[in-house]
HTML snippet that shows the backbone in 3Dmol.js (N, CA, C, O; Angstrom):
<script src="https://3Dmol.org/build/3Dmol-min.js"></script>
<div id="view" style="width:600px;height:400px;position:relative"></div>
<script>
const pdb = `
ATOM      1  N   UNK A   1     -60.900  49.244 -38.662  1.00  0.00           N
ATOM      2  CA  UNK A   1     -60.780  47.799 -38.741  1.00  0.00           C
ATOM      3  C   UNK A   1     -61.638  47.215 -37.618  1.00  0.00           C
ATOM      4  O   UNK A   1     -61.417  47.642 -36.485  1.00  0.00           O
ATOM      5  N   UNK A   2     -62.572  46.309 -37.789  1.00  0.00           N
ATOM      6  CA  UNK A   2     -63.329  46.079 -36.981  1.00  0.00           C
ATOM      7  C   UNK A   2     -62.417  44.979 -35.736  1.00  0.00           C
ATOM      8  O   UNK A   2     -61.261  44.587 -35.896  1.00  0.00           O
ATOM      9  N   UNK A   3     -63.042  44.755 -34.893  1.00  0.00           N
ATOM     10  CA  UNK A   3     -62.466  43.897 -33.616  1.00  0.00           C
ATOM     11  C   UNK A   3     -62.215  42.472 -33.849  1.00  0.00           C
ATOM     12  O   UNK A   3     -61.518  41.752 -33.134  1.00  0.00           O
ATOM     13  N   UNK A   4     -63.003  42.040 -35.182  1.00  0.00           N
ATOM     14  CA  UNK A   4     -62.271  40.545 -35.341  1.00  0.00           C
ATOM     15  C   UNK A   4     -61.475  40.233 -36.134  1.00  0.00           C
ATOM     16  O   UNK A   4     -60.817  39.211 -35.940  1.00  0.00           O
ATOM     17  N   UNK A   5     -61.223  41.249 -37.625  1.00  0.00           N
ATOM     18  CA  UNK A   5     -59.697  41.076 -38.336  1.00  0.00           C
ATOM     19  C   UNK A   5     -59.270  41.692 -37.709  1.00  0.00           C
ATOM     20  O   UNK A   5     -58.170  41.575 -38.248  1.00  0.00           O
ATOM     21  N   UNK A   6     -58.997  42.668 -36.573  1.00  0.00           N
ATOM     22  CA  UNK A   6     -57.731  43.360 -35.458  1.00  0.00           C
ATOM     23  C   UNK A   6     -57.378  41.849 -34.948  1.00  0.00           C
ATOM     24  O   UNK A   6     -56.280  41.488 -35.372  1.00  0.00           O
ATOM     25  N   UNK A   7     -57.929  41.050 -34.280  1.00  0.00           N
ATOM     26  CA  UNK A   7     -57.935  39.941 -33.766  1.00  0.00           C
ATOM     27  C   UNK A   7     -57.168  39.130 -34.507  1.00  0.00           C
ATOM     28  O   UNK A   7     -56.188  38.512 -34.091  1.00  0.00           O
ATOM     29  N   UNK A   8     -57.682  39.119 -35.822  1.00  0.00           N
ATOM     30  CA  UNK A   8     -57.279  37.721 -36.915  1.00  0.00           C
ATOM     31  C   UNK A   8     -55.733  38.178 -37.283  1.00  0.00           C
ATOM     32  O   UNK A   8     -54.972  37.240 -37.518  1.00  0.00           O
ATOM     33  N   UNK A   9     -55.236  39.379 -37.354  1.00  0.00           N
ATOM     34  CA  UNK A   9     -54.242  40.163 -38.253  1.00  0.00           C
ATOM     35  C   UNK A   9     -53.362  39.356 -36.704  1.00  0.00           C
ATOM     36  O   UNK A   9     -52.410  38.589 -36.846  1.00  0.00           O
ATOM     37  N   UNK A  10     -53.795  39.649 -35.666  1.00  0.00           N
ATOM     38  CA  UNK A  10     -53.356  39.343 -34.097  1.00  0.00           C
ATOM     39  C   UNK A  10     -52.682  38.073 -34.492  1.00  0.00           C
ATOM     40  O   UNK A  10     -51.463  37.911 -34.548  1.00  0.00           O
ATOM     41  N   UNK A  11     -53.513  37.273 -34.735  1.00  0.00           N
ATOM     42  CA  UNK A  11     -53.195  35.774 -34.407  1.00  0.00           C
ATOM     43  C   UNK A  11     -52.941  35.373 -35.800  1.00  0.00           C
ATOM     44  O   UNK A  11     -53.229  34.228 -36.149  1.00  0.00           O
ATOM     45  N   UNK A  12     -52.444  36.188 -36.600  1.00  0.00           N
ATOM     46  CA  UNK A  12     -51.784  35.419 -37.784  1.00  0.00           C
ATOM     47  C   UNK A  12     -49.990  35.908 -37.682  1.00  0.00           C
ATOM     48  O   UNK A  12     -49.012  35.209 -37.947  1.00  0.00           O
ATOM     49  N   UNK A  13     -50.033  37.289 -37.222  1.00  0.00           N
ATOM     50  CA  UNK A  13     -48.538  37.188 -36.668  1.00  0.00           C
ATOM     51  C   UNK A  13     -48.165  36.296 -35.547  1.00  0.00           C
ATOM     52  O   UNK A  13     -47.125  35.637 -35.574  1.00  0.00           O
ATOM     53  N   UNK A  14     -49.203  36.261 -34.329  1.00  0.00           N
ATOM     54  CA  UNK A  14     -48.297  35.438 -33.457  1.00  0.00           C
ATOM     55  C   UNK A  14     -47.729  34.198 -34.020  1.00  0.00           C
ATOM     56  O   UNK A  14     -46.624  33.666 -33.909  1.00  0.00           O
ATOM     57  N   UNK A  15     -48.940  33.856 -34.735  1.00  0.00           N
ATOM     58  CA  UNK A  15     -48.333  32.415 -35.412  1.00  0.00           C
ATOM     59  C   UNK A  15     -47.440  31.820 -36.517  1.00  0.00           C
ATOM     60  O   UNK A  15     -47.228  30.675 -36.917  1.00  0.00           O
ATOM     61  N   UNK A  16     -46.889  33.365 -36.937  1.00  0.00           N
ATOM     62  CA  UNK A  16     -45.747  33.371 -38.000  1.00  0.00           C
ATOM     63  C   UNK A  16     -44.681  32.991 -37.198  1.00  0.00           C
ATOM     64  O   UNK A  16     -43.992  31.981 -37.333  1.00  0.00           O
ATOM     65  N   UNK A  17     -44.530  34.351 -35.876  1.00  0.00           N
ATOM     66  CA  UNK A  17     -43.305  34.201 -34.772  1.00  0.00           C
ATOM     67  C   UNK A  17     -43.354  32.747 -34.623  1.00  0.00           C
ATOM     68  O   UNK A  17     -42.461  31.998 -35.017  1.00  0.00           O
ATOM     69  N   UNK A  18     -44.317  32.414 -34.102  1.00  0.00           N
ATOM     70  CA  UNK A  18     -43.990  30.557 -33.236  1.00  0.00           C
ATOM     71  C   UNK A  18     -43.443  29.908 -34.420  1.00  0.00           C
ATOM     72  O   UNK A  18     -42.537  29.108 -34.185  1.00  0.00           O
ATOM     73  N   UNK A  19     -43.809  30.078 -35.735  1.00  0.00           N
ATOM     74  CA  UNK A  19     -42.932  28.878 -37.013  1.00  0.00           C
ATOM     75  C   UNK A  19     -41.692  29.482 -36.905  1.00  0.00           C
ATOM     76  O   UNK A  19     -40.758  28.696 -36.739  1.00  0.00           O
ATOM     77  N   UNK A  20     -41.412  30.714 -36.956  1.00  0.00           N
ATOM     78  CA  UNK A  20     -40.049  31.257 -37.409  1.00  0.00           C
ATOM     79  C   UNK A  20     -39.116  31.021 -36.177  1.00  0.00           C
ATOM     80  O   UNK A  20     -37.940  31.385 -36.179  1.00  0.00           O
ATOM     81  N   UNK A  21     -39.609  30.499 -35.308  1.00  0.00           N
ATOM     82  CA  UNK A  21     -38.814  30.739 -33.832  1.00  0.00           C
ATOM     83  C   UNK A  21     -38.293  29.253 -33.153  1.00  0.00           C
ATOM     84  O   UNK A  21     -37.757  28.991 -32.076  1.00  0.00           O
ATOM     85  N   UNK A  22     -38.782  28.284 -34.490  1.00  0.00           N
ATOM     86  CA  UNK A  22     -38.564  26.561 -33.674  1.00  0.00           C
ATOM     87  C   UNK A  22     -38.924  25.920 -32.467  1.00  0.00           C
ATOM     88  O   UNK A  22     -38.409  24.871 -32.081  1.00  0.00           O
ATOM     89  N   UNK A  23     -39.990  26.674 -31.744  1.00  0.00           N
ATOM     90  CA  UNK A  23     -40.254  25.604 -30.734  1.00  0.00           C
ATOM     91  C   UNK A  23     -39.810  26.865 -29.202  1.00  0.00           C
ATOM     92  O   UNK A  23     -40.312  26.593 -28.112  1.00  0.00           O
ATOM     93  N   UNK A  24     -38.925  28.084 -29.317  1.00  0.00           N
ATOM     94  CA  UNK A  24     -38.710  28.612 -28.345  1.00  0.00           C
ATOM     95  C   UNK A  24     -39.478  29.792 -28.774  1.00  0.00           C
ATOM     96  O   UNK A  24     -39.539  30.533 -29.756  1.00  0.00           O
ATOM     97  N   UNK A  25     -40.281  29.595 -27.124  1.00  0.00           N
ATOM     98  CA  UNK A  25     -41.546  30.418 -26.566  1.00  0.00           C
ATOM     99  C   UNK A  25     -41.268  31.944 -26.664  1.00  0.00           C
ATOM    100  O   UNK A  25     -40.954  32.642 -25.699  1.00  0.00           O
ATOM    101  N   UNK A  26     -41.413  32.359 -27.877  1.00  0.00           N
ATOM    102  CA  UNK A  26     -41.428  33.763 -28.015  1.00  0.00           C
ATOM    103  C   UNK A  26     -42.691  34.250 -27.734  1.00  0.00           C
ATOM    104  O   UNK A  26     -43.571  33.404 -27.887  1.00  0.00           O
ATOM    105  N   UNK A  27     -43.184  35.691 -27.257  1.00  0.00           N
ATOM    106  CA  UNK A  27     -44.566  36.306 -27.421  1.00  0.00           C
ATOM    107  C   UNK A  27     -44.356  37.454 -27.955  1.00  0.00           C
ATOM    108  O   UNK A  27     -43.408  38.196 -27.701  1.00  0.00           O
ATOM    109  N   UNK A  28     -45.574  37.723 -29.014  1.00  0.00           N
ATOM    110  CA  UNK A  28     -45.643  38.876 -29.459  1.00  0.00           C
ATOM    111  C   UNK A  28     -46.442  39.668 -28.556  1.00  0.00           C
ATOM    112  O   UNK A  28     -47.482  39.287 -28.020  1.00  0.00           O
ATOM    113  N   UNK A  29     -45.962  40.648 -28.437  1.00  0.00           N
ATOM    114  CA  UNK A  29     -46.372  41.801 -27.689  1.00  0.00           C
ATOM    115  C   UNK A  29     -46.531  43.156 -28.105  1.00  0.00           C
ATOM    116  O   UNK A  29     -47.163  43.942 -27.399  1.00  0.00           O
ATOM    117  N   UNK A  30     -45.892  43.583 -29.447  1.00  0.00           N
ATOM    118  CA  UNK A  30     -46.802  45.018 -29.983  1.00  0.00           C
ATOM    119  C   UNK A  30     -46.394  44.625 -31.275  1.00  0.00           C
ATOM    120  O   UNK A  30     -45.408  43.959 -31.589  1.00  0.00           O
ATOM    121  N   UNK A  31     -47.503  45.248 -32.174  1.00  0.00           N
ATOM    122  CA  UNK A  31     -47.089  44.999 -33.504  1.00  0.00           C
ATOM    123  C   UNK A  31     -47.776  46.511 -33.958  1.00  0.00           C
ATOM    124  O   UNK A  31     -48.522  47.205 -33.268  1.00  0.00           O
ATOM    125  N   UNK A  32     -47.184  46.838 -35.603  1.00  0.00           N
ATOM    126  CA  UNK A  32     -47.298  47.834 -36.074  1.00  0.00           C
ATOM    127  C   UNK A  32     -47.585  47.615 -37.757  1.00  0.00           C
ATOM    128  O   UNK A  32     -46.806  47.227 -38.628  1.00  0.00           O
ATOM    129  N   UNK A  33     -49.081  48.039 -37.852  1.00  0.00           N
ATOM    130  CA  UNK A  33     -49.339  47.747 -39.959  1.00  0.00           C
ATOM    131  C   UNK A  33     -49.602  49.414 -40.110  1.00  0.00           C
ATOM    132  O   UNK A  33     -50.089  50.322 -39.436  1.00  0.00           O
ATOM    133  N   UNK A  34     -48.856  49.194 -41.648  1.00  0.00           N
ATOM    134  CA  UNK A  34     -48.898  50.368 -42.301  1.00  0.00           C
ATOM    135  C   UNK A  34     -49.171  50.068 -43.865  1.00  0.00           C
ATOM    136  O   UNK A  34     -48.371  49.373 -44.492  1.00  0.00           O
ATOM    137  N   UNK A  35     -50.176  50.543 -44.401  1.00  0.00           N
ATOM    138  CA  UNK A  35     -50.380  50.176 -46.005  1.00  0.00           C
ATOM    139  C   UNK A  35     -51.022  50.697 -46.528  1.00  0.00           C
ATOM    140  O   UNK A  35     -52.102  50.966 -46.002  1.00  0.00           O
ATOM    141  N   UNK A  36     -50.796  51.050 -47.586  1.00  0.00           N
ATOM    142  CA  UNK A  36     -51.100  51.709 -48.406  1.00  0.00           C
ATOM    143  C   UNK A  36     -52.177  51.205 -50.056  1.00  0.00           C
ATOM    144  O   UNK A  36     -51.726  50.433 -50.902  1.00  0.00           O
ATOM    145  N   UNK A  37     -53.488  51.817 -50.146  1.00  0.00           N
ATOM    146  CA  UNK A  37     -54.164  51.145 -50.962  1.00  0.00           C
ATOM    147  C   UNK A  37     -54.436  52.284 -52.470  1.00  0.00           C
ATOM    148  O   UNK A  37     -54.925  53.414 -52.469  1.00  0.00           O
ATOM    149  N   UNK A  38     -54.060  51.698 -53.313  1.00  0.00           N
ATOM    150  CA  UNK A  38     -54.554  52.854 -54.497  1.00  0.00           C
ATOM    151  C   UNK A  38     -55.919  52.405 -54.620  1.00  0.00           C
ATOM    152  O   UNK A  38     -56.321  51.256 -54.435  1.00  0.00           O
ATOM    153  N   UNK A  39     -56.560  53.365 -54.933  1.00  0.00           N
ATOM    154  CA  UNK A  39     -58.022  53.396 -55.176  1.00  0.00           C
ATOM    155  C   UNK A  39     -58.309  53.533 -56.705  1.00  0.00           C
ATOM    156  O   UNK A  39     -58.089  54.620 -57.239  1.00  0.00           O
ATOM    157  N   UNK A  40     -58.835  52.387 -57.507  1.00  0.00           N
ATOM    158  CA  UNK A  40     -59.510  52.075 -58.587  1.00  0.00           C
ATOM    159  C   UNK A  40     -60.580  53.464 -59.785  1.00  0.00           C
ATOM    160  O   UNK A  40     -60.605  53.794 -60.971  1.00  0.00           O
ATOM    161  N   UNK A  41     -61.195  53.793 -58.646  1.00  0.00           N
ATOM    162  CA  UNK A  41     -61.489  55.210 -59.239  1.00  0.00           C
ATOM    163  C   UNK A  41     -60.806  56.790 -59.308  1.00  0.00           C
ATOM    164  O   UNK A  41     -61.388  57.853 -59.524  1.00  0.00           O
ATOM    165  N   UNK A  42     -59.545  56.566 -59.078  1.00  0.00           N
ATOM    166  CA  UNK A  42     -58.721  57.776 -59.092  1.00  0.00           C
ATOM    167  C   UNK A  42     -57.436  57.327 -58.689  1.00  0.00           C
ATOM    168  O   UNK A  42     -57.094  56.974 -57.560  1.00  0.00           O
ATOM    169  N   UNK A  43     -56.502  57.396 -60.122  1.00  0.00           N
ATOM    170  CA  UNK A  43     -55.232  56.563 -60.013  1.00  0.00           C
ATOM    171  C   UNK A  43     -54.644  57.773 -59.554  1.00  0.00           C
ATOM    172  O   UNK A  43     -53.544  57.728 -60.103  1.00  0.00           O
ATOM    173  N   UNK A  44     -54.681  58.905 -58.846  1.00  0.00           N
ATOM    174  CA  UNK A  44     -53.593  59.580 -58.092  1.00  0.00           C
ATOM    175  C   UNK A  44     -54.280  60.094 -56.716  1.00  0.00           C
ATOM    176  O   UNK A  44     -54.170  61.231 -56.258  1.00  0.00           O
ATOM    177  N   UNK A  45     -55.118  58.862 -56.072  1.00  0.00           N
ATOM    178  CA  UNK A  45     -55.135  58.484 -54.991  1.00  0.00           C
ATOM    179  C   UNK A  45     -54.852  57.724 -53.842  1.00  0.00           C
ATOM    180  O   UNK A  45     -55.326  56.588 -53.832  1.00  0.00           O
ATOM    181  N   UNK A  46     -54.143  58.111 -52.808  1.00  0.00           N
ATOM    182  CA  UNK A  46     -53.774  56.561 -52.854  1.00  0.00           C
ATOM    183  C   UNK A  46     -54.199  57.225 -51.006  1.00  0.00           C
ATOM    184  O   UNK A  46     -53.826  58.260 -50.453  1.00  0.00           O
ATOM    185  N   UNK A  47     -54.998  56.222 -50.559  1.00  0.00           N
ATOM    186  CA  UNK A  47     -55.342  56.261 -48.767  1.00  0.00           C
ATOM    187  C   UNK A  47     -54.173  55.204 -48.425  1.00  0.00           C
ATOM    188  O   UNK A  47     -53.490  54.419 -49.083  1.00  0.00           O
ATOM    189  N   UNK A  48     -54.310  55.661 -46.740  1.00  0.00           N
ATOM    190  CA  UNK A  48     -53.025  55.355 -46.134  1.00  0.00           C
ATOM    191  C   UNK A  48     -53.289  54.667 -44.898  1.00  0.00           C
ATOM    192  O   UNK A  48     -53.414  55.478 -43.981  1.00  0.00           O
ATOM    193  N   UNK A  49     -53.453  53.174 -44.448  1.00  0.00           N
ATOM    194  CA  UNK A  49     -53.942  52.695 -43.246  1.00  0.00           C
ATOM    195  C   UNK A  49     -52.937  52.874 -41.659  1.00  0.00           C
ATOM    196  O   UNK A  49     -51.838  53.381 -41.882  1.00  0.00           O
ATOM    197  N   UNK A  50     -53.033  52.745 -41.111  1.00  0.00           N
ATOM    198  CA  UNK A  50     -51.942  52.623 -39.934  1.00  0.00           C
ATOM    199  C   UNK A  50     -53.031  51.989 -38.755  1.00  0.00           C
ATOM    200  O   UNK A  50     -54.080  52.443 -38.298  1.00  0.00           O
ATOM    201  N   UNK A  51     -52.245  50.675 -38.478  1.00  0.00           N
ATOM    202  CA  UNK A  51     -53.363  49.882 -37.571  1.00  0.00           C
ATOM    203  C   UNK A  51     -51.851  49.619 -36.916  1.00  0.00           C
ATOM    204  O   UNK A  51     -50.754  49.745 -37.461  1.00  0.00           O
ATOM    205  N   UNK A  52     -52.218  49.159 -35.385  1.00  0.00           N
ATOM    206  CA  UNK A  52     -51.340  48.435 -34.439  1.00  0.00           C
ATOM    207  C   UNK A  52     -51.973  48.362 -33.146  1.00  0.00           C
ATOM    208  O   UNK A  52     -53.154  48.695 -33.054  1.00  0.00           O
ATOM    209  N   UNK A  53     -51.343  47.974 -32.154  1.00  0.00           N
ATOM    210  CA  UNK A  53     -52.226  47.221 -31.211  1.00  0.00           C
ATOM    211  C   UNK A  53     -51.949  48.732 -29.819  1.00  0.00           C
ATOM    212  O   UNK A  53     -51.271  49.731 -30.056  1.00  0.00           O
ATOM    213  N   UNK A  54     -52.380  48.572 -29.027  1.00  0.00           N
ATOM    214  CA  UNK A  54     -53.161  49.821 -27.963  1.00  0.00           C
ATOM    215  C   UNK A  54     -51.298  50.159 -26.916  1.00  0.00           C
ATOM    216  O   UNK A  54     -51.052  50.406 -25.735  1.00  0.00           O
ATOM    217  N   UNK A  55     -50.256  49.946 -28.393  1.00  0.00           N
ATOM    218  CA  UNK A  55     -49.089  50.290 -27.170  1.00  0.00           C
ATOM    219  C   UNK A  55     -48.778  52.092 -27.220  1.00  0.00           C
ATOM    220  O   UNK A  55     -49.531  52.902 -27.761  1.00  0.00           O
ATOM    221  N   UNK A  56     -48.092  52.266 -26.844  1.00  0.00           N
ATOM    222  CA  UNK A  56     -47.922  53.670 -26.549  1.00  0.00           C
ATOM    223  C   UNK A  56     -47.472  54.652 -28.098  1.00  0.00           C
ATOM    224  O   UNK A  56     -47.295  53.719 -28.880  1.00  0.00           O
ATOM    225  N   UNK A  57     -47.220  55.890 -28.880  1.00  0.00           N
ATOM    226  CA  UNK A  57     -46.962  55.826 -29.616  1.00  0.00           C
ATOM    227  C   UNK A  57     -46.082  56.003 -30.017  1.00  0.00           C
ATOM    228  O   UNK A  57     -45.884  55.891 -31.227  1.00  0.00           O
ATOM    229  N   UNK A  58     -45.252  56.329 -29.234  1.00  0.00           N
ATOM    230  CA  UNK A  58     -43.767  56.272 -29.112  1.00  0.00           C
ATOM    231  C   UNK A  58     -42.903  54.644 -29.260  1.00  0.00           C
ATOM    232  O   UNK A  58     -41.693  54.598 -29.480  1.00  0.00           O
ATOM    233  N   UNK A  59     -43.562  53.684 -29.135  1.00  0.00           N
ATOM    234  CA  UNK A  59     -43.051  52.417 -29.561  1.00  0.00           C
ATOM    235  C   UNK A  59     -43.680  51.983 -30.254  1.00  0.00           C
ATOM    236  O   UNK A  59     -43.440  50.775 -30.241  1.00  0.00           O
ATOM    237  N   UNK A  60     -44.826  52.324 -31.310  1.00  0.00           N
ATOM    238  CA  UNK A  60     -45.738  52.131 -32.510  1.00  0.00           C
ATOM    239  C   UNK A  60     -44.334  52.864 -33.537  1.00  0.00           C
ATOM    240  O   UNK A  60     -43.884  52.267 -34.514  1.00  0.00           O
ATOM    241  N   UNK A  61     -43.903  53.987 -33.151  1.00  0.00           N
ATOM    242  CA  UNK A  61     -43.634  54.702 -33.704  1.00  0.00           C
ATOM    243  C   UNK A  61     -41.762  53.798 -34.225  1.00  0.00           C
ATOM    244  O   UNK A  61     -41.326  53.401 -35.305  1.00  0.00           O
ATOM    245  N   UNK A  62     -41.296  53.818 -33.101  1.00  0.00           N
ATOM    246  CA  UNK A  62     -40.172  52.605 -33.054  1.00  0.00           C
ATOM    247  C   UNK A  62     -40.332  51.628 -34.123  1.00  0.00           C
ATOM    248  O   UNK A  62     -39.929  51.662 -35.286  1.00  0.00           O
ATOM    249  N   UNK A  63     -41.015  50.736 -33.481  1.00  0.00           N
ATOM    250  CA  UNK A  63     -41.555  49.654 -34.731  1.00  0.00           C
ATOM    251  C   UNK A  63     -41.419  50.097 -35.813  1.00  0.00           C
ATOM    252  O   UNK A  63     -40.390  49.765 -36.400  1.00  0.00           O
ATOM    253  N   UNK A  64     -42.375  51.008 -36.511  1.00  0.00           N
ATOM    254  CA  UNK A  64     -42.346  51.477 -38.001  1.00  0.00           C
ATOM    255  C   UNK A  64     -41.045  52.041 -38.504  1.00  0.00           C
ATOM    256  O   UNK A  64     -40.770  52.124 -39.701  1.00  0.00           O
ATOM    257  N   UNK A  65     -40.498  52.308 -37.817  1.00  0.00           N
ATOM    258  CA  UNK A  65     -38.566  52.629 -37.984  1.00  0.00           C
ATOM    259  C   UNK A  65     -37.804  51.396 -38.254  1.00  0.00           C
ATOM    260  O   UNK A  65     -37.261  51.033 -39.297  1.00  0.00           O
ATOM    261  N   UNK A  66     -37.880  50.777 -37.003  1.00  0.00           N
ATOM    262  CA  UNK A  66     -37.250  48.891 -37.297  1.00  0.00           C
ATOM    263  C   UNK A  66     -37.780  48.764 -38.609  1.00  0.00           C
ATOM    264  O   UNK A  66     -37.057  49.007 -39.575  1.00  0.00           O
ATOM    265  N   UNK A  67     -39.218  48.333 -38.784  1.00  0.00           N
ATOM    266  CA  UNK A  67     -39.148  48.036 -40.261  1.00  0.00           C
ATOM    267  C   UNK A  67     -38.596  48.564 -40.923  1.00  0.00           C
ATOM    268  O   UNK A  67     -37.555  48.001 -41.261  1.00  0.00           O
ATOM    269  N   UNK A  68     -38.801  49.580 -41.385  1.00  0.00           N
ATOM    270  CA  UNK A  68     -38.136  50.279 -42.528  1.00  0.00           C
ATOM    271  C   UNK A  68     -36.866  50.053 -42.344  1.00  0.00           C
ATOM    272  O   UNK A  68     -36.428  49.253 -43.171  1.00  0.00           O
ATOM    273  N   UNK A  69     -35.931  50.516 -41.433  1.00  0.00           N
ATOM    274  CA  UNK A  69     -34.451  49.515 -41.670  1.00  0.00           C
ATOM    275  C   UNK A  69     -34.501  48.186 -41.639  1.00  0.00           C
ATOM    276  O   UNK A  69     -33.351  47.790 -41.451  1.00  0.00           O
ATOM    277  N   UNK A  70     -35.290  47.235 -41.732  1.00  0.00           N
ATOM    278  CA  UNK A  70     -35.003  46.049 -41.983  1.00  0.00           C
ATOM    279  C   UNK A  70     -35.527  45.815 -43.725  1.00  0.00           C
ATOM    280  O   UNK A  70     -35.247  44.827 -44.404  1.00  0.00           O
ATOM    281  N   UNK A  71     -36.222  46.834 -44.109  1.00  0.00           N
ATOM    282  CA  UNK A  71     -36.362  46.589 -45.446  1.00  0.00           C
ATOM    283  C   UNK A  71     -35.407  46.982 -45.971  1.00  0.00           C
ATOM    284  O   UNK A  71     -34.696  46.176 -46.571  1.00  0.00           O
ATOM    285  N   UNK A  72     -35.097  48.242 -45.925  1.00  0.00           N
ATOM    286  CA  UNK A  72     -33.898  48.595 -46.639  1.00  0.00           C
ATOM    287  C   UNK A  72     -32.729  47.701 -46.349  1.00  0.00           C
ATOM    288  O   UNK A  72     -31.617  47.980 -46.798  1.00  0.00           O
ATOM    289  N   UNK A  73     -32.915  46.763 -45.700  1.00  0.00           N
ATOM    290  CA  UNK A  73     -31.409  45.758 -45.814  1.00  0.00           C
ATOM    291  C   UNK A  73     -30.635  46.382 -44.139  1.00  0.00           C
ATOM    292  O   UNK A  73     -29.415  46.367 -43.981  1.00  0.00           O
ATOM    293  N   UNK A  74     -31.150  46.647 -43.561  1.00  0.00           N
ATOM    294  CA  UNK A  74     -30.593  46.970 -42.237  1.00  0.00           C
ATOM    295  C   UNK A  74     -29.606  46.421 -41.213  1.00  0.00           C
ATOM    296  O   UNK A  74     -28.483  46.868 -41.450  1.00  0.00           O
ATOM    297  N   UNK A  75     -29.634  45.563 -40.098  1.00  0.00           N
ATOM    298  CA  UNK A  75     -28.848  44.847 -39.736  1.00  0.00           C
ATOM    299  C   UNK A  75     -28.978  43.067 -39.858  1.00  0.00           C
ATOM    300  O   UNK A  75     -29.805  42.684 -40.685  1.00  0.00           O
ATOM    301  N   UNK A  76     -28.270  42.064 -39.142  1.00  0.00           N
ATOM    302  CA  UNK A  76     -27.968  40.538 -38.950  1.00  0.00           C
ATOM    303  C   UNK A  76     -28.957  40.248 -38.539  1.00  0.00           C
ATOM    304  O   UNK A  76     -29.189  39.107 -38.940  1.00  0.00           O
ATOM    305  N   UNK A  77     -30.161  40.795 -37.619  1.00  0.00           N
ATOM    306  CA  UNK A  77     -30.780  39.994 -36.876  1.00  0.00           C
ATOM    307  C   UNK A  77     -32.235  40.088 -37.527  1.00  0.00           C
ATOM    308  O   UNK A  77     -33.140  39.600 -36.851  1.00  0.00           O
ATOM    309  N   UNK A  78     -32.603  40.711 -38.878  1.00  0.00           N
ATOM    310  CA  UNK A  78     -33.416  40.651 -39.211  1.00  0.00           C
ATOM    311  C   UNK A  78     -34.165  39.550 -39.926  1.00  0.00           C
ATOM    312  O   UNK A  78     -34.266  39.237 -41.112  1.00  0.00           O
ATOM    313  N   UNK A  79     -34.764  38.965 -38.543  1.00  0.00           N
ATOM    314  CA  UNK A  79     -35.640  37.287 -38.838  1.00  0.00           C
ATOM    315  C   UNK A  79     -36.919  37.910 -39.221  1.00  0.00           C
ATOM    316  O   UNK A  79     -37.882  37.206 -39.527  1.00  0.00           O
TER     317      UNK A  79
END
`;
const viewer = $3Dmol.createViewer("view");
viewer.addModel(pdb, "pdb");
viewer.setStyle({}, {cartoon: {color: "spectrum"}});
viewer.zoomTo();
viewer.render();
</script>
């Protein structure tokens, strides 16, 4: 991923947090993408992205856990 959608992907979450958050000064500070693309010329292909920002990988790794229990319906605080 080149350095300015790393950037753009950057500043389109921070700016989800600031709507979802009303006005109190949250900062994002690590984020974690994972996705998955089927490829058009071979329907039993499918590549696998994993982008996130320069934190350690042990809390890249965290993150991608939170999500997944917050998809599966996980706990209350999932804003």
């Amino acid at each position: 991923m080149s350095d300015k959608t790393l950037q753009a992907v950057h500043d389109a979450i921070a700016a989800h947090i600031a709507d979802v958050n009303e006005g109190e000064h949250i900062f994002l500070t690590d984020w974690q993408l994972t996705a998955a693309a089927a490829m058009a010329s071979d329907a039993n292909l499918t590549l696998y992205f994993n982008v996130g920002t320069n934190a350690p990988y042990h809390s890249r790794l965290g993150l991608m856990y939170r999500g997944l229990e917050m998809l599966e319906g996980g706990t209350e605080d999932d804003d």
